[in-house]
N, C-alpha and C positions, 0 to 999 in steps of 0.2 A: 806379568805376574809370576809367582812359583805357586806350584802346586805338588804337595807331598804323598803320593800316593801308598796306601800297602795293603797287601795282601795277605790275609787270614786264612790258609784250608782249615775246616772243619769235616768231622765225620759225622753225617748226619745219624747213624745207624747208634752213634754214642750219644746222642742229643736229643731230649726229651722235649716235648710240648712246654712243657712249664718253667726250664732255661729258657728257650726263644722266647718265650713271653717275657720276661724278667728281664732280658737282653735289650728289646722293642721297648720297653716302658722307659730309657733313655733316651729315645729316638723321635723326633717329631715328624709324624709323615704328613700332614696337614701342609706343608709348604711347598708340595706337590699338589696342583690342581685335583678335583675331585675326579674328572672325565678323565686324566691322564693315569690318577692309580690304578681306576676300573680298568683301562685295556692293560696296561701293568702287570697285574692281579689276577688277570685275563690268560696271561702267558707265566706264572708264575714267580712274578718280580716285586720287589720291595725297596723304595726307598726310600730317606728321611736322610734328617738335620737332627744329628746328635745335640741333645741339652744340657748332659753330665757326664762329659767325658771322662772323670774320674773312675766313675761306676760303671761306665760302661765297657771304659777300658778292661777295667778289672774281671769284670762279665766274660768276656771274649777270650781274655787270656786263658780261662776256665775252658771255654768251650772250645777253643787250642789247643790243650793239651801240654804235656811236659817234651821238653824239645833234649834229649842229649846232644854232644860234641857231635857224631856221626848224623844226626839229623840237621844240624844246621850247616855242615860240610857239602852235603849233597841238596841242599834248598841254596844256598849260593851257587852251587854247578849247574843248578836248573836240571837235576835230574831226579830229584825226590820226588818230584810230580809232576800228571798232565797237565794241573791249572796253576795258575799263575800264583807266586809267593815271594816274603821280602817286602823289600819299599824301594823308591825313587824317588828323588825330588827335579822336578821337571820344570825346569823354566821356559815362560811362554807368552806369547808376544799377542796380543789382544786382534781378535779376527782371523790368525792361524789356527789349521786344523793340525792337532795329535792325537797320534792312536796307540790305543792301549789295550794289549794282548789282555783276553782273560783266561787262556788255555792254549796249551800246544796246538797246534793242528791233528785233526782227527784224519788218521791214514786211511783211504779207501774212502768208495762212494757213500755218504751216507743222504738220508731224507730230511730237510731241515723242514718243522711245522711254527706256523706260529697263527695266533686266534687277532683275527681282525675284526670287529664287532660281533656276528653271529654267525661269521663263517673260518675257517682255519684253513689257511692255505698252506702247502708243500711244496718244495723245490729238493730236486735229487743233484747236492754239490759234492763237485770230486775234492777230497783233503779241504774240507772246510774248517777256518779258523776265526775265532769267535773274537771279537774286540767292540771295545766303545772307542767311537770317533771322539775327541773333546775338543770344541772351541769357546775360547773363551769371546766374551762380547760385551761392549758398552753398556751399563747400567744405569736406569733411569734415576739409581739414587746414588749420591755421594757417600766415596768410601767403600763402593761396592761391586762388583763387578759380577755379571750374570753367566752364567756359565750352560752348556748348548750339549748332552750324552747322548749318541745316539750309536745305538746297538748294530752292528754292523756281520756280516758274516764274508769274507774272501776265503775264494774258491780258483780249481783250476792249474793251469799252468801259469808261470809268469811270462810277462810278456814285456817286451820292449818298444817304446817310442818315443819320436823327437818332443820336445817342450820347449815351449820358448819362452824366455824370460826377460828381463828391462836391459840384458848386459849381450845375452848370448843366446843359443840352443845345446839343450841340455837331455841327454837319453836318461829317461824315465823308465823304470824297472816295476811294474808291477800285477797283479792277480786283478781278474773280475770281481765284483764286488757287489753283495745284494745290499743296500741300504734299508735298512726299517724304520722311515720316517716315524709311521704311527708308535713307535714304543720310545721316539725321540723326546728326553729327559731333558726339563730346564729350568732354573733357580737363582735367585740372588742369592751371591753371599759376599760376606765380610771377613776384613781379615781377623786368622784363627778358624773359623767354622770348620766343623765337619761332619761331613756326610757319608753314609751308610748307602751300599747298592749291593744288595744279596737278593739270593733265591727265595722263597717259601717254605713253608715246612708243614708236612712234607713239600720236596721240592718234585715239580712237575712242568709239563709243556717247555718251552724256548728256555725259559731259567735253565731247565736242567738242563737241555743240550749247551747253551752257554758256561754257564758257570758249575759242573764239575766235571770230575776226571777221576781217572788209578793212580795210589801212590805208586811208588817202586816195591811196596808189600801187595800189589793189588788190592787196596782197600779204598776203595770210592769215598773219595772227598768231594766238601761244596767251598768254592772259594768268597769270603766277604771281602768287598773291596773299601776302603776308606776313603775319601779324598778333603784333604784338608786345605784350606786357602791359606799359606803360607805369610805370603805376601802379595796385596794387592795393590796394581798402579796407581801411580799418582797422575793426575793431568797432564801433564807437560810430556809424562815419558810415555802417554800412550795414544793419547789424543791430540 
């Protein structure tokens, strides 16, 4: 399958209650089980299946802001900001795991919290960097293909060891990794669809360690991420 990703910073601090609401009323979050919005919700997360991408496009661009020359100079150098901006089109091969940065890595030790039914647990990670794992997976309906986000935080130093694979062994390069099954995101969709995974607003708990940052003005942004189903497999090429 392809899957076209991108990323929107917003400044929450220019963004009123009644934009994000207006934003959300193109958005279906009901395709998200109900037990999985609450823990969601829990940690300050939001997501949905856009309905009218027209309007909603149009929404966002608003809530983006006007972009001069020198601003999309330095969002292509990835140095306009800590969280993640631009787009990608990623191609991906059905039962492969990819990951997808939503933020630079945070320097220094920091405290990661996040709310697990009615308790909220802590871990103290060095240079923590905040991503969604994505696999895609077999769907029990035709034309459609199910897709598997789960929030992820690597930590640490990196580290090296052998893998072995159907042909050879292979040194593997990488960091510790807390996985968050409980806040683990998953949905059918079809080709075209697209889906919305933002913070709250206000944004608070794991949202906001996740998904914001400082521009290069120091002005705290929140990133909206899109992911749109591009193209989804046919039988023969994936099964």
């Amino acid at each position: 399958m392809i899957l076209d990703v991108a990323f929107h910073p917003i400044e929450p601090d220019l963004v009123d209650e009644d934009r994000i609401a207006s934003l959300w009323q193109w958005v279906d979050e009901m395709v998200i089980e109900p037990a999985q919005r609450d823990r969601l919700a829990a940690n300050g997360l939001r997501v949905g299946k856009v309905i009218r991408a027209d309007q909603f496009e149009s929404r966002l661009s608003e809530m983006s802001g006007p972009q001069d020359i020198v601003d999309r100079f330095l969002g292509e150098a990835d140095v306009a900001s800590e969280v993640s901006h631009g787009g990608n089109r990623i191609p991906m091969r059905v039962g492969k795991r990819y990951e997808l940065p939503l933020r630079q890595p945070r320097s220094g030790s920091h405290v990661a919290l996040v709310r697990i039914k009615d308790t909220t647990i802590g871990k103290t990670l060095q240079d923590p960097q905040y991503l969604l794992a994505i696999t895609p997976t077999k769907s029990s309906t035709d034309g459609q293909v199910r897709i598997r986000c789960r929030p992820e935080v690597q930590h640490g130093s990196t580290q090296q060891k052998w893998v072995s694979s159907d042909s050879a062994l292979r040194i593997d390069s990488s960091r510790e990794s807390w996985s968050l099954d409980s806040l683990e995101i998953d949905f059918d969709a079809a080709e075209g669809d697209v889906f919305i995974i933002s913070g709250d607003h206000p944004i608070f708990g794991f949202g906001k360690q996740m998904m914001t940052g400082k521009s290069v003005d120091n002005i705290e942004q929140q990133v909206v991420v899109l992911l749109k189903i591009a193209k989804v497999p046919s039988i023969p090429e994936s099964f």
